[in-house]
C-alpha positions in Angstrom: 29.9 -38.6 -18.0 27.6 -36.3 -16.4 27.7 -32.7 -16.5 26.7 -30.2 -14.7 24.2 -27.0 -15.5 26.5 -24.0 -15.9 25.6 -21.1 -13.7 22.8 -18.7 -15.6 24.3 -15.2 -16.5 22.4 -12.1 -15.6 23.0 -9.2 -17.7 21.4 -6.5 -15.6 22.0 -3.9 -18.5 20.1 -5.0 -21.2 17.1 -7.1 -19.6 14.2 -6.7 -20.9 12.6 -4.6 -17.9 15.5 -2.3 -18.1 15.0 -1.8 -22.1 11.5 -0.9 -21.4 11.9 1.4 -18.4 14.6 3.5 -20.6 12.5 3.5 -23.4 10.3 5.2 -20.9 12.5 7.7 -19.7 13.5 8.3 -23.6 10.0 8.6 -24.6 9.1 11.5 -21.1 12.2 13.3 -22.0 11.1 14.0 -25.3 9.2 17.8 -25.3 6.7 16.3 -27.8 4.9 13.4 -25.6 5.5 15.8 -22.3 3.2 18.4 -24.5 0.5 16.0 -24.0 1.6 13.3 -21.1 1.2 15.9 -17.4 4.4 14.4 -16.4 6.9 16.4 -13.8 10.7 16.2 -13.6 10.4 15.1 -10.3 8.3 11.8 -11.7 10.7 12.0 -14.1 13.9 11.7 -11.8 12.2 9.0 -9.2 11.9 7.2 -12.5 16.0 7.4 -13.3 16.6 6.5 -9.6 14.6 3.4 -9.3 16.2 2.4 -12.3 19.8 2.4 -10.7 18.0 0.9 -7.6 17.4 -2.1 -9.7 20.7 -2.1 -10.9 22.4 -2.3 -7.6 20.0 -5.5 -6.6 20.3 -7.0 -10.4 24.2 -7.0 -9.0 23.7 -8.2 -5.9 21.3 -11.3 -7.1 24.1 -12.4 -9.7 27.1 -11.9 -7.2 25.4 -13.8 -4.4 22.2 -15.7 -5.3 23.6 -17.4 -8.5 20.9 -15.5 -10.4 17.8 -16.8 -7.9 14.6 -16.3 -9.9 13.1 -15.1 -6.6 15.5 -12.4 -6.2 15.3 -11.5 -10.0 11.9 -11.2 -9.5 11.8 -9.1 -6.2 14.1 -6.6 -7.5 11.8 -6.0 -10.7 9.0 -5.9 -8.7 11.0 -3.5 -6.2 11.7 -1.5 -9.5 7.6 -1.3 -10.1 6.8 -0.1 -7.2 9.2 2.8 -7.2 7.9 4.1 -10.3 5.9 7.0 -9.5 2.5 5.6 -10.7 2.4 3.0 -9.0 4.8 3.3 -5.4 2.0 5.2 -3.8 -0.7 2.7 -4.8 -0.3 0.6 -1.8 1.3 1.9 1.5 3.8 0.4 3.3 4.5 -2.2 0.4 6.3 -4.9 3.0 2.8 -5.5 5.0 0.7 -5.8 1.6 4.0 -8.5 1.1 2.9 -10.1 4.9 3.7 -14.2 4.8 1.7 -16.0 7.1 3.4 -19.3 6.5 6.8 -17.9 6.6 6.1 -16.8 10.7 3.9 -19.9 11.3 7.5 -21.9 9.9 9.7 -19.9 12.2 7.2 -20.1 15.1 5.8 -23.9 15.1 8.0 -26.1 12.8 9.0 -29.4 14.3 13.0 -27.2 14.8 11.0 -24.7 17.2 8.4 -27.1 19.0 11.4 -29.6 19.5 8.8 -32.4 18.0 11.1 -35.6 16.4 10.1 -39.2 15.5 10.6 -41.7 18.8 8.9 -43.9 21.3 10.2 -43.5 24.7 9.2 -41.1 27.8 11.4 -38.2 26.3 10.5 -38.3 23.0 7.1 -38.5 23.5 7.0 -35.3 26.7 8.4 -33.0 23.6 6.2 -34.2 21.2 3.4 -33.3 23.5 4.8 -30.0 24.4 4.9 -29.4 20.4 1.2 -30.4 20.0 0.1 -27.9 22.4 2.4 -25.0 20.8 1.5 -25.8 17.7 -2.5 -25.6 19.1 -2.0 -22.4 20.6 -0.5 -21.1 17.3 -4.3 -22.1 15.8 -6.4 -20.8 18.7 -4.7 -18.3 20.9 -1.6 -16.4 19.6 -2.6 -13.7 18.0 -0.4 -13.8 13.9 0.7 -10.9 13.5 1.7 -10.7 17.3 2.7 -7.6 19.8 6.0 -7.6 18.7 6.0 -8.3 15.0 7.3 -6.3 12.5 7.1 -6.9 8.5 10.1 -7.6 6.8 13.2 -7.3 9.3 14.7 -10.4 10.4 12.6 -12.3 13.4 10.8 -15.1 14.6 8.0 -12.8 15.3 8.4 -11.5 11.5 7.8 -13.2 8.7 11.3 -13.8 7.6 11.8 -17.1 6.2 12.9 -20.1 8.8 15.7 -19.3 10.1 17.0 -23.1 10.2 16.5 -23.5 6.6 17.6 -19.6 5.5 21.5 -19.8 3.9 23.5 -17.2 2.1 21.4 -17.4 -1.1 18.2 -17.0 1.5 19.6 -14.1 3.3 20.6 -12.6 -0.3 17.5 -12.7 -1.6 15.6 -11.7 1.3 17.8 -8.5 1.6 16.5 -7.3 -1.9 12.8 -8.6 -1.1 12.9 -6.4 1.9 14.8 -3.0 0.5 11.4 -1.3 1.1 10.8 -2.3 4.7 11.9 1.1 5.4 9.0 2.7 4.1 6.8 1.9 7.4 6.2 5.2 8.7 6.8 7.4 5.7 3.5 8.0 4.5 3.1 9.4 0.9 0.5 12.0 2.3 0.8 14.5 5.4 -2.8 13.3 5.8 -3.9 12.5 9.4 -5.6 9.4 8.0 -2.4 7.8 7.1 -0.6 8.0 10.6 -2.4 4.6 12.0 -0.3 2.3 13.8 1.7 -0.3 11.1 3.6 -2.7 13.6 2.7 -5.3 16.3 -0.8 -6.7 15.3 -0.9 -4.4 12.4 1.8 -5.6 10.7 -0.1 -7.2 7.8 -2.2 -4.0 7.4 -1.9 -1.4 4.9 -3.6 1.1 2.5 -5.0 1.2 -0.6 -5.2 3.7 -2.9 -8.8 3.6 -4.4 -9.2 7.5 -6.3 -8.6 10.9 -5.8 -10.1 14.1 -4.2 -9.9 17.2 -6.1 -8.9 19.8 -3.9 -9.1 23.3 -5.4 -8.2 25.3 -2.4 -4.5 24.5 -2.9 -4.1 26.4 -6.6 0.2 26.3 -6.6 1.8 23.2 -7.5 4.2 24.0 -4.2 1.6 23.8 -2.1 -0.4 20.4 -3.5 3.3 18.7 -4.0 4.2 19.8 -0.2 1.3 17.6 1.3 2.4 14.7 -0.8 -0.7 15.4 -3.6 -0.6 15.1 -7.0 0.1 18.6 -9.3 -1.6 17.5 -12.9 0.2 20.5 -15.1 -2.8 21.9 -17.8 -1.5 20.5 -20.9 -4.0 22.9 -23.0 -2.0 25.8 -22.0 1.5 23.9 -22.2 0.8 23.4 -25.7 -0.7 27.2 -26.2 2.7 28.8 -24.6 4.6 26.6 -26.8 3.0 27.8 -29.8 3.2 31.4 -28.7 7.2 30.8 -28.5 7.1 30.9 -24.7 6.2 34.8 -24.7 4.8 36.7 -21.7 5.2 33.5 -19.6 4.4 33.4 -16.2 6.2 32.0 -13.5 3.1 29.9 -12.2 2.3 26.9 -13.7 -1.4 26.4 -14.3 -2.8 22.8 -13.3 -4.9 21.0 -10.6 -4.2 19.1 -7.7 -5.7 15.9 -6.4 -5.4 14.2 -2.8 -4.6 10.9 -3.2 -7.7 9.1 -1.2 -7.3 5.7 0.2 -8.8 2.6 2.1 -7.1 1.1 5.3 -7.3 -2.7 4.9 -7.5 -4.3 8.8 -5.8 -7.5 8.6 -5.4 -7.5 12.5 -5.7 -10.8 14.6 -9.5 -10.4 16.2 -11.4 -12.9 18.4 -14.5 -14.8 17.0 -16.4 -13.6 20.2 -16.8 -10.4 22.2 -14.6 -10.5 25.4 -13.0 -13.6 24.2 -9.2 -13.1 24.1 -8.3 -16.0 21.7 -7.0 -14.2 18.7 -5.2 -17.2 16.5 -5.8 -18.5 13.1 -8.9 -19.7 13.5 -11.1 -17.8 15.3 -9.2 -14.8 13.0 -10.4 -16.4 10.4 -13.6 -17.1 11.8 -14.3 -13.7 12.2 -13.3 -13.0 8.5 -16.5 -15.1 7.7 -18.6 -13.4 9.8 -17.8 -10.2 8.2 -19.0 -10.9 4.8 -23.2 -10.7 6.4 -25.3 -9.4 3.7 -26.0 -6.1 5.4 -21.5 -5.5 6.1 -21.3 -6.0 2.8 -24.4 -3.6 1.4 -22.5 -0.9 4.0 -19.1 -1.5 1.6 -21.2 -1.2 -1.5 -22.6 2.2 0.3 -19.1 3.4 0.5 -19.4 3.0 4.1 -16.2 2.0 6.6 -16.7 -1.6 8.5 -15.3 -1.0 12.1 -12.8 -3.8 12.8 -12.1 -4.7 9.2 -11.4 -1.5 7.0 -11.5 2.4 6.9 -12.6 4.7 3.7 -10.4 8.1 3.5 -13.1 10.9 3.1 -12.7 13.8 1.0 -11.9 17.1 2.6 -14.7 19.9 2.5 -12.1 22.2 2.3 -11.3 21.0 -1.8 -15.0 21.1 -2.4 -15.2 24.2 -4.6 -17.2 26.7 -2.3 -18.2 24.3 0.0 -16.4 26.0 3.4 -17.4 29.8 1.8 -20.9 29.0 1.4 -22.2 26.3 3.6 -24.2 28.9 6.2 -25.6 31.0 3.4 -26.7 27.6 1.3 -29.0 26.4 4.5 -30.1 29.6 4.6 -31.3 29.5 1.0 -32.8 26.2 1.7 -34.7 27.2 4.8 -36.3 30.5 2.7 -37.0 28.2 -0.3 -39.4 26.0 2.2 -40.6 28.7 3.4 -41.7 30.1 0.1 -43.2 27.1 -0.6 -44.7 26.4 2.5 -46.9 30.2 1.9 -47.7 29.3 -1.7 -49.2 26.0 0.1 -51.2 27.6 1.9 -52.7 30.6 -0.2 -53.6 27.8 -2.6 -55.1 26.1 0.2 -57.3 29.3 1.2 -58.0 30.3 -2.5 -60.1 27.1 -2.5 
């Protein structure tokens, strides 16, 4: 007599992520690792929210995916990147998550192109009709296209095949995609991060890859308004404690830092200039001809490649006297080779 699995049980509230994302929480809320850990109660509450995030989509996997492993696993990832050391490591998160084969699926399957098995007149017209979508797909439509958008439900998406997407699909896909809605939300007010994220862009996103101290903004109000980071000065956290929190004042020393990051260009481009064929392969074509030694010596260099990514440069403005003392510094130089220039010669003449 045969018998069938029984349905996995999903206890949301004490998986292992959870365990260790509380003992987390336990461990920040405790005054003697926050003495030494610059942590802020905001960090600290985004860290309690994406916690009851998770729960929600824990629930909704086990009510109606049957406990998926692919929607287990997108909610902890979901809970990952909501943690605030790592959700601004990557922006938006849903065009990092891009699938090529999922839009190629809902674009050129054999459902779309109308291709099926046969031998007479009919059969064979659709099948050529398919070959030459399908051949297009490789050569001349651009993936992402005009009107794509990562991680909402369309052909021109990449949501999974439509055809072949049931209620367990459509479940898991909902939690996969919670953080679609982070396109245009940057975590900076930076200029840099306002590039165009949809369409042809839809695949590419930003990198976080350092920081950039900026000492002009000296109030943790000011850095945490522009979406920085306020590092609290754990020296004198640990000084006022000892002093019994005595003649404290109402500004909290600490440093801010600008978040600095790289704009990855995963657009469709064509192989040759004035060529308008944009599709897989002369995409990928032109992928290869990006990696020339001296492209690659200008990304060693720091450099931006036009056309495939952008490097975030540090404001002047955070240089410590940079903007104060630029003109003055010049004019230092230009007396110094001056001075230099006279000893020059009076050594010259003294001969």
């Amino acid at each position: 007599m045969s018998r069938s699995c029984p349905t996995q049980k999903a206890d949301c509230k004490n998986s292992a992520i959870v365990k260790s994302v509380k003992k987390l929480i336990n461990q920040l809320e405790s005054d003697n690792i926050t003495d030494f850990i610059p942590v802020t109660k905001k960090e600290l509450n985004q860290i309690k929210r994406a916690l009851d995030t998770y729960m929600k989509e824990c629930r909704i996997c086990a009510r109606h995916t049957a406990n998926y492993y692919q929607c287990i696993n997108a909610a902890a990832e979901n809970l990952q990147r909501r943690i605030p050391m790592f959700s601004n490591n990557v922006y938006p998160w849903k065009n990092y998550d891009w699938d090529y084969s999922n839009h190629i699926s809902n674009n050129y399957s054999k459902e779309v192109t109308g291709s099926r098995p046969g031998s007479n007149i009919s059969d064979l017209y659709k099948n050529l009709t398919g070959i030459i979508k399908t051949i297009n797909g490789l050569i001349d439509d651009p993936i992402p296209g005009p009107t794509s958008r990562a991680g909402i439900r369309s052909r021109s998406s990449d949501y999974p095949q439509f055809e072949r997407c049931g209620d367990r699909c459509y479940h898991t896909h909902r939690v996969k995609n919670a953080l679609a809605n982070q396109l245009y939300r940057p975590p900076t007010t930076d200029k840099f991060l306002r590039k165009k994220l949809h369409g042809k862009y839809s695949s590419s996103y930003f990198v976080k890859i350092g920081t950039c101290p900026r000492r002009d903004l000296v109030s943790k109000e000011a850095c945490e308004k522009r979406g920085y980071t306020w590092t609290p000065n754990v020296v004198d956290k640990i000084m006022r404690k000892m002093k019994g929190n005595k003649n404290v004042v109402k500004n909290e020393s600490g440093s801010c830092n600008q978040p600095r990051y790289l704009f990855i260009d995963n657009s469709p481009k064509p192989f040759l200039n004035g060529s308008k064929m944009q599709g897989m392969i002369p995409s990928i074509a032109n992928d290869i001809a990006s990696l020339s030694p001296d492209k690659l010596l200008n990304a060693a260099m720091g450099k931006s490649m036009t056309g495939n990514f952008e490097i975030q440069q540090c404001s002047k403005s955070g240089i410590e006297g940079f903007s104060a003392n630029q003109k003055s510094n010049k004019s230092t130089n230009l007396c110094l080779v001056l001075v230099l220039l006279l000893i020059m010669c009076y050594l010259f003449l003294k001969r």
